[in-house]
N, C-alpha and C positions, 0 to 999 in steps of 0.2 A: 832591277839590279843592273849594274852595269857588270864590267867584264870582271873589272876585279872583284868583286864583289859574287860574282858568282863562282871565281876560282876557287876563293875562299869558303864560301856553301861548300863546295864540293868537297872540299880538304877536309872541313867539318864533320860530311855525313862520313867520310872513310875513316876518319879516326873514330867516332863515334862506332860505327860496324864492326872497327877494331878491339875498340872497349867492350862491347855488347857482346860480340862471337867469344873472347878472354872470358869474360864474367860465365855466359851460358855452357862453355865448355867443361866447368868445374862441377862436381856432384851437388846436389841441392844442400847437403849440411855444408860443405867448404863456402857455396855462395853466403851463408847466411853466418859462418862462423868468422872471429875476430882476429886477426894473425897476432902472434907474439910481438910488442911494441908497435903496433897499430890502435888507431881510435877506432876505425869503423872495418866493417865486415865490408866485400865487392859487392852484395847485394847495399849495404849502406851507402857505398863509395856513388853507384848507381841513381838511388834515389836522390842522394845531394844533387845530382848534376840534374838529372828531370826537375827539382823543386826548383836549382839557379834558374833554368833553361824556361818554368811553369811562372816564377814570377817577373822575367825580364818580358813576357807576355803578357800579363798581367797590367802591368805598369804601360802597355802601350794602348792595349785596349782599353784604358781609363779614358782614353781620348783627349789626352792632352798632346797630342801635337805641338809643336811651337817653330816658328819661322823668325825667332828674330836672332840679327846677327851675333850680340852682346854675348846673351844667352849663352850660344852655341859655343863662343868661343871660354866661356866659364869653367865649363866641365871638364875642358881638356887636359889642367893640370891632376885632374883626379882621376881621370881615364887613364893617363901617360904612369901615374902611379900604380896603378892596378897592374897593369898592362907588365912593370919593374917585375914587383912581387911575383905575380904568379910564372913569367918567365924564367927568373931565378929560382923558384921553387921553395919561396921562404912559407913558411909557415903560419898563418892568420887564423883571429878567431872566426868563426861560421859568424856572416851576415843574417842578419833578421828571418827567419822563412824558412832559410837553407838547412835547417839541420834536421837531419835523418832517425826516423825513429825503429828503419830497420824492420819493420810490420808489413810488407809489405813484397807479394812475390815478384821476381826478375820479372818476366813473364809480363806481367798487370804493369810493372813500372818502363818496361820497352814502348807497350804499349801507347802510354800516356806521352812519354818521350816523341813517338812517334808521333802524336798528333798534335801536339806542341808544336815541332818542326813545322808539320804542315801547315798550322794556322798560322807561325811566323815568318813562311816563305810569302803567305798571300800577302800579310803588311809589306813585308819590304817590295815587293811586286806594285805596290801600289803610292812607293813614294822616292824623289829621288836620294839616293844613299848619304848624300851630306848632308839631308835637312833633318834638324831636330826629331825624334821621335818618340822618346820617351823620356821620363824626370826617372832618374834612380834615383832610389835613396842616399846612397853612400858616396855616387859619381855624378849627379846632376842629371840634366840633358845628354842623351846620347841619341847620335845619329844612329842609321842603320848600318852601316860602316863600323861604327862604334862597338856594334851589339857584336857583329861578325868577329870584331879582331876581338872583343872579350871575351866572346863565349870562346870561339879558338886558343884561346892560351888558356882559359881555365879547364878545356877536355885535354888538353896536350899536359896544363900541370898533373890531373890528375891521372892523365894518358901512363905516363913514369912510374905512378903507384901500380899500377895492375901489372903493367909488363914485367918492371923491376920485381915485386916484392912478393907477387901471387906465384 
């Protein structure tokens, strides 16, 4: 990873600490209970972000790699859209995987989180941040630059919900 690229890690794991410490500091029925005009419980809000965070892993470990220019620069109109939305804090339907079935303890879901992180610092550790590294589904090819600035605006949109509304 280069510099910026790791600022951005870092920004990541402290809002992520931020999220996690909010969520665990609540009673185990609050974790798990539904707030008044909310869809999901913090223990929900939780697991959505491990499943984004478990299948954007996923999707790199397939081994598709790609180095070519074309490619690369395809995704970027659908990355720079993403990137809109969850900035603004508009409201989307759950992508394919991500939806949360709330069965599952804080605790066991940190965990998994946690080592997500870790097997996804080794990939980016091992390529450099602008080259293709993964096909999403919805945004194409994403570099690991790519991964960093998505996954950060989607813990920061969700960041709002816990601070805000818990």
């Amino acid at each position: 990873m280069d510099a910026e690229c790791k600022d951005l890690w870092a920004q990541i794991e402290r809002r992520k600490a931020r999220m996690v410490q909010s969520i665990e500091r609540l009673h185990p029925g609050a974790q798990m209970a539904k707030q008044e005009g909310r869809a999901w419980s913090p223990n929900m809000l939780l697991e959505h972000l491990v499943l984004a965070e478990e299948l954007s892993l996923s999707e790199i470990e397939q081994g598709q790699i790609c180095r070519f220019e074309a490619i690369k620069r395809s995704s970027k109109f659908f990355k720079n859209a993403a990137l809109f939305v969850l900035k603004r804090g508009i409201r989307v339907p759950v992508g394919p995987g991500m939806a949360p079935t709330g069965k599952h303890a804080t605790v066991d879901l940190v965990g998994r989180w946690n080592d997500a992180r870790a097997r996804l610092s080794q990939w980016l550790e091992k390529v450099e941040p602008d080259v293709p590294l993964s096909k999403n589904s919805r945004f194409g090819w994403l570099t690991g630059r790519d991964l960093l600035l998505l996954a950060d605006a989607h813990l920061q949109y969700h960041e709002r919900d816990v601070m805000q509304k818990r």
